[in-house]
C-alpha positions, 0 to 999 in steps of 0.5 A: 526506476519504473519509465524513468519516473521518480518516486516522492518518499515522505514520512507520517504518523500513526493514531499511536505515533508510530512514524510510517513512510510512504511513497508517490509516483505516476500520475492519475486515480490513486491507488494504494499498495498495501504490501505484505511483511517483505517492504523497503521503499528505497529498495524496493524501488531499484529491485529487479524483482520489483521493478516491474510491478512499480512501473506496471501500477504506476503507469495510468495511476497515481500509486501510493505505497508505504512501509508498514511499522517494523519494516522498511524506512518505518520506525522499527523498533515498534510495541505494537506490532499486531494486524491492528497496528498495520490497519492503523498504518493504512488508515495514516497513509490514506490521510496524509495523502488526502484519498477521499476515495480511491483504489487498493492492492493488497499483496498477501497478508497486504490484501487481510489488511486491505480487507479490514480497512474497507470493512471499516472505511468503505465510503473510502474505497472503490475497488479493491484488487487482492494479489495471493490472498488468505482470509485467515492464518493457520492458528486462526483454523489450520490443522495440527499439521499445519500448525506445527510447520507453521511453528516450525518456519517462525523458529527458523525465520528467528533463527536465519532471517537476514543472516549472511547463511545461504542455506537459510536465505535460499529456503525463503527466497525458493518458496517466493520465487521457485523458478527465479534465476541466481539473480532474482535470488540474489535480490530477494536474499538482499530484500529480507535483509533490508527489509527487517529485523529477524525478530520483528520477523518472527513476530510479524510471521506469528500475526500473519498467521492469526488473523481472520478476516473472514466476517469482514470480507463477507461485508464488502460491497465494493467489486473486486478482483482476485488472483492467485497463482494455481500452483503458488509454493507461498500460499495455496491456491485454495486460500485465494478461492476461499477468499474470492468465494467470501467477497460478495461482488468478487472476480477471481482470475487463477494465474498458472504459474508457481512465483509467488513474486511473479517475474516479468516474462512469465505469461502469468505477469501480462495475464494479471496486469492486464486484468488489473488494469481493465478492472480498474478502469471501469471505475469512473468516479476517482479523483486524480492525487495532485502533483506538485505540478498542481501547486506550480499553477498557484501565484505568489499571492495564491500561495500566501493564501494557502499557507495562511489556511494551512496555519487556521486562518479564516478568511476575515483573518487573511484579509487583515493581514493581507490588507485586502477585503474578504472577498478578495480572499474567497476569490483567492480561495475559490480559484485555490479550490479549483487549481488543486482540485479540491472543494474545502478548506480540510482537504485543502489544509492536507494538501499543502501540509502534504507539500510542505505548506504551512506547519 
């Protein structure tokens, strides 16, 4: 558990009502983590290979992550499984968390999905951080080579995914982290288990090698930071060249190392931290997530207020059902704004939706 913190886990709904899990901890600017195809909230809380990068991104902001459908606490059994389902995934998470502008990590096909969502939204994000990053998947341009092993692993994925068989966890669990000890092993083994099933794995494998985010990364006006391990066994450094190169206002930091789930005490996990950290700190214009220390702060009365326009009540309304005058309630509503940090009714509305305000 990343300094002792904590994590709040929610649920959300998807445009198309898919059921998305989603998860807060730290304090300060948001920053989203888009995560790749390997995610369980819970699990990945406790996990020795995670751990770190949950107290590394949690300890000056306020980080969002989430289960994309298919994995983790999402709804599993899911039709839609395509890249733009997991767009709309983001999209969901991003508006029950009430971001009007903030930050993303986007971790291997995470960073695609990061891509499109800014090539969408981009009054939404400010930076964007893209850790193992390819612009498209092999069936999108790769040669016949590649498409043939690519073929080849989606079959064995089908076949081993999650299946107490060592021979088939070690070979995944080898290509993400080649230099990890039995433990780490053991921890990664255990995640692709938790995390899905073998065949929404092998169908997820087959959309992450088909899309191209390329015409959408060259739209991106927002600075970013790229970095990609030189000798990754996962995806090949050239790929987070190519991606780096695409992005108009890009950094790239090559990491020397081999981990694709990098380790703590490896020299190329403080390079990346640090770098990431720096990055985003230049960006000055982010509003902190509130906490539910921000709805501690309102009174009684404040909150009866606040459940009353979480539920569509106009002032006029309030006042009625209050016995109190109009102005009363803008007062009541202006010191509202100011404790939770927002300036209109809708984001006040998803704030204390957000907390269980109101229905």
């Amino acid at each position: 558990m990343p300094n002792g913190s904590r994590q709040t886990i929610r649920i959300c709904s998807a445009a198309d009502g898919v059921h998305i899990a989603h998860s807060r901890s730290g304090r300060g600017p948001p920053l989203v983590f888009a995560p790749g195809w390997f995610t369980h909230l819970q699990f990945n809380w406790e996990s020795a290979v995670w751990r770190h990068w949950n107290e590394a991104l949690s300890e000056r902001r306020t980080l969002v992550r989430y289960d994309p459908r298919g994995c983790g606490l999402s709804d599993r059994e899911v039709d839609d499984l395509s890249f733009e389902g997991w767009i709309r995934d983001l999209e969901a998470v991003a508006d029950a968390n009430g971001l009007r502008r903030f930050s993303i990590l986007g971790f291997c096909q995470g960073a695609a999905v990061a891509v499109a969502y800014a090539a969408r939204h981009p009054e939404r994000i400010s930076r964007l951080v893209l850790y193992g990053s390819y612009p498209r998947g092999v069936y999108a341009g790769g040669d016949a080579d590649a498409i043939r092993l690519a073929r080849g692993m989606q079959e064995m994925i089908h076949q081993g995914w999650g299946v107490d068989v060592p021979a088939y966890q070690e070979l995944f669990a080898k290509l993400l982290m080649p230099e990890g000890g039995p433990e780490m092993l053991r921890w990664l083994c255990e995640q692709q288990r938790r995390s899905t099933s073998a065949q929404t794995a092998a169908r997820l494998f087959d959309v992450f090698q088909s899309f191209d985010v390329r015409p959408s990364a060259r739209s991106i006006a927002q600075p970013a930071l790229v970095a990609h391990l030189r000798n990754d066994c996962m995806i090949p450094f050239e790929q987070g060249r190519e991606m780096a190169a695409l992005l108009p206002d890009a950094r790239f930091v090559p990491l020397e190392g081999r981990n694709h789930m990098m380790l703590p005490d490896e020299p190329a996990w403080s390079v990346f931290v640090s770098a990431v950290h720096a990055f985003l700190a230049e960006q000055a214009d982010e509003a902190a997530v509130d906490s539910p220390s921000d709805f501690d702060a309102l009174t009684a009365r404040e909150r009866t207020v606040l459940e009353s326009i979480a539920n569509g009540l106009s002032n006029d309304e309030i006042a009625a059902r209050l016995f109190v005058s109009p102005k009363t309630v803008r007062n009541h509503v202006t010191r509202i704004f100011d404790k939770l940090g927002v300036d209109s009714r809708p984001q006040a509305i998803v704030h204390a939706r957000r907390a269980g305000i109101g229905h």
